[in-house]
C-alpha positions in Angstrom: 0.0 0.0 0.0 2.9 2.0 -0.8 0.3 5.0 -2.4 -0.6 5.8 1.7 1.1 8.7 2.1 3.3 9.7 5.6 1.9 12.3 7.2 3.5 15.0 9.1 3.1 13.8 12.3 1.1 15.0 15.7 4.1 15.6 18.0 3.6 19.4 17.0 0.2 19.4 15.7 -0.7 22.0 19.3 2.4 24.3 18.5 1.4 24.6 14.8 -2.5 25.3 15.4 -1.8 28.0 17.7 1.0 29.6 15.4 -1.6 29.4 12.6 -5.0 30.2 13.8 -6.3 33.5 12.8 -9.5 35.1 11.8 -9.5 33.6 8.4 -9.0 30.3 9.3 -11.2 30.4 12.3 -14.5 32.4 10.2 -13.6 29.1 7.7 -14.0 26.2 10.4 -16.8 27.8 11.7 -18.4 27.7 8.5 -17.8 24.4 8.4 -18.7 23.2 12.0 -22.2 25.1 10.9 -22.5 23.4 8.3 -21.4 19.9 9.5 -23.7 20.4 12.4 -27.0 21.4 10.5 -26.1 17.7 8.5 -27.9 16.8 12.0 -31.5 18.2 10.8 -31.6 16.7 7.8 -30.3 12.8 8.8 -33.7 13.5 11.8 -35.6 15.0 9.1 -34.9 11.8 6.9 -34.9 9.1 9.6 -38.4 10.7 10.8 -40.0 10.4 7.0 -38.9 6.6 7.3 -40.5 6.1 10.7 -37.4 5.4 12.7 -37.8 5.4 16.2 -36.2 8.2 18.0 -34.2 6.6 20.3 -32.3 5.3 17.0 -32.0 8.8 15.3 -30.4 10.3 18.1 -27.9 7.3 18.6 -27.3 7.8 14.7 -26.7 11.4 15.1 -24.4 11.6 18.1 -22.5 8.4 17.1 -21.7 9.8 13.6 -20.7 13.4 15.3 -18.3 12.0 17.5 -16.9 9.2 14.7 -16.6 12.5 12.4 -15.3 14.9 15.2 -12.6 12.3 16.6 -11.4 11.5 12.9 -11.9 15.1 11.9 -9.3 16.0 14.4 -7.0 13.3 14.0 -6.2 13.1 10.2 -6.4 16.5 9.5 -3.5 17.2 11.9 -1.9 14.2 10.9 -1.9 15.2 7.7 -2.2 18.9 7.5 -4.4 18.9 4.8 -7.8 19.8 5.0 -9.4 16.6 5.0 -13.1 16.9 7.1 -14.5 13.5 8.0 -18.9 14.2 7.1 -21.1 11.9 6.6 -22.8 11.6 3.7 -26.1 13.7 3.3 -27.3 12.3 -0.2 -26.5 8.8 1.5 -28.4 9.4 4.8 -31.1 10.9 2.3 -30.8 7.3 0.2 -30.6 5.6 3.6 -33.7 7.0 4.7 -35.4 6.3 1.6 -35.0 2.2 1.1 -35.9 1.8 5.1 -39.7 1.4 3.9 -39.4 -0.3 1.0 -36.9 -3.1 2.0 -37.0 -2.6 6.3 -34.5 -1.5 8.4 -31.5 -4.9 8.9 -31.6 -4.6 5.0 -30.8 -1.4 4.7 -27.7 -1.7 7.7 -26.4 -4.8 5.9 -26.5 -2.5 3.0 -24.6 0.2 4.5 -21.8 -2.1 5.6 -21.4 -3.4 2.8 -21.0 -0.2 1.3 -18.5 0.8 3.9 -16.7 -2.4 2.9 -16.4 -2.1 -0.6 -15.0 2.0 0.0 -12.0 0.8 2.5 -10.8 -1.8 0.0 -11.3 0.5 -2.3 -9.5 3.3 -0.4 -6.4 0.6 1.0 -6.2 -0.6 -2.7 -6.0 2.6 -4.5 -8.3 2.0 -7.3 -10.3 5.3 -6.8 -8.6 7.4 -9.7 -9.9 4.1 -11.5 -13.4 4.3 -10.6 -13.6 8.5 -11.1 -12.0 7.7 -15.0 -14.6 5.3 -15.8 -17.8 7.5 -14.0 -17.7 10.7 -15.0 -17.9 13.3 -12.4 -21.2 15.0 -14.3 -22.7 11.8 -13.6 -22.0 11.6 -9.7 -23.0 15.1 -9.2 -26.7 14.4 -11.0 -26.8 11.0 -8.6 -26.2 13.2 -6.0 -28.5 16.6 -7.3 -31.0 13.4 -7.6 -31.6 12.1 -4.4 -30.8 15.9 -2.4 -33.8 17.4 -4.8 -37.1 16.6 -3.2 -35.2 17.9 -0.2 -34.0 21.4 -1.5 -37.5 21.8 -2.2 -39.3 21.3 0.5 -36.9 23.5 2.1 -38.0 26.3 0.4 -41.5 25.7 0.6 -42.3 27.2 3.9 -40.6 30.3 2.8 -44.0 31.0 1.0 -45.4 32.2 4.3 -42.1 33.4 6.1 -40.7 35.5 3.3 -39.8 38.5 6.0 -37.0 36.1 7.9 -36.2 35.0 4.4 -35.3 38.5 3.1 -34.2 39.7 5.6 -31.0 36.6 6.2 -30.5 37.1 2.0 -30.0 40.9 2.4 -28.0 40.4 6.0 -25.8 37.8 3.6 -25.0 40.0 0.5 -24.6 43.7 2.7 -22.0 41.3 5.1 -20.3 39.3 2.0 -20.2 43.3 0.7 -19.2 45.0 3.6 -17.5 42.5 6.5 -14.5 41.2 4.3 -13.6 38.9 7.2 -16.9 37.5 8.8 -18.5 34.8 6.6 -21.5 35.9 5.6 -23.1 32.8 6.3 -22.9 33.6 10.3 -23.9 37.1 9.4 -27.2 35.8 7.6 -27.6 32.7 10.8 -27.6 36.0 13.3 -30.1 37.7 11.6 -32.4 35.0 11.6 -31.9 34.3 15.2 -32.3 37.7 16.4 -35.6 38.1 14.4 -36.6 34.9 15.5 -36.4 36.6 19.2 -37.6 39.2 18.8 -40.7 37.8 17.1 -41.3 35.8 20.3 -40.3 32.3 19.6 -39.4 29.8 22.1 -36.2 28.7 21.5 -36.7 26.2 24.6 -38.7 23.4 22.1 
């Protein structure tokens, strides 16, 4: 397996963070953590749809955050590269989607199989293979697919909330326009919390 690569090392992994941290990359792994985070909603979102009991979702959810945290800490300092463990949204989505059709130890055997077939694939190297003989336009309408119906009934219930709405697009653009260093994507989040408040939700549901 000579196409692993050595990695840096974690001996100074600390000493490195610290000498590189600033605003730039911390606005970018907040991003990130946002958006890893809010992956959350949607695996509840799908496992609710196929009916799976609660008690499973949040096992799902927390185990996969702490698999993707500890791993998401580990290799990327190993490495130091950028390399995120997520799990896969269009997958959960998929995941969520066979559950009532072929049950639920069908769809797990599935899933390890899957995870199988990706680490040999990943220890034997064969993945600039597999992207030369599936083209990438391909993958991306797999994935553009299955994350559809979703996008969609997202922006449904913007029909009868379109003040929140406008007002996180504007709070995006006048912050991506104006607040060079802050992503505007906490910019827009803030917004939508502080109207949120001060329209009187509970935030304790």
């Amino acid at each position: 397996m000579t196409h692993i690569e050595k990695g840096v090392g974690l001996r100074t992994a600390p000493r490195d963070f610290l000498r590189d941290l600033n605003i730039d990359n911390l606005s970018a792994g907040l991003v990130a953590g946002i958006f890893g985070l809010s992956a959350g909603i949607i695996h509840i979102s799908a496992g609710t749809a196929a009916g799976l009991d609660s008690h499973f979702l949040l096992i799902w959810v927390v185990s996969y955050l702490l698999i993707n945290g500890l791993f998401g800490l580990v290799v990327p300092a190993y490495y130091r590269l950028p390399l995120p463990m997520a799990n896969s949204i269009p997958g959960a989505l998929l995941f969520a989607a066979v559950i009532p059709v072929v049950g639920l130890e069908a769809a797990l055997g599935a899933t390890l199989i899957a995870g199988a077939i990706s680490l040999v694939a990943g220890l034997a190297g064969v993945m600039g293979i597999v992207m030369k003989l599936i083209p990438m336009p391909i993958v991306m309408g797999m994935v553009a697919g299955i994350l559809l119906k979703f996008g969609l009934n997202m922006v449904a219930p913007l029909e009868s909330a379109m003040l929140p709405a406008a007002i996180m697009i504007l709070a995006f653009f006048i912050s991506a326009r104006l607040l060079r260093r802050v992503p505007p994507l906490i910019v827009a989040m803030l917004a939508g919390i502080a109207y949120m408040a001060y329209s009187g939700v509970d935030f304790s549901r």
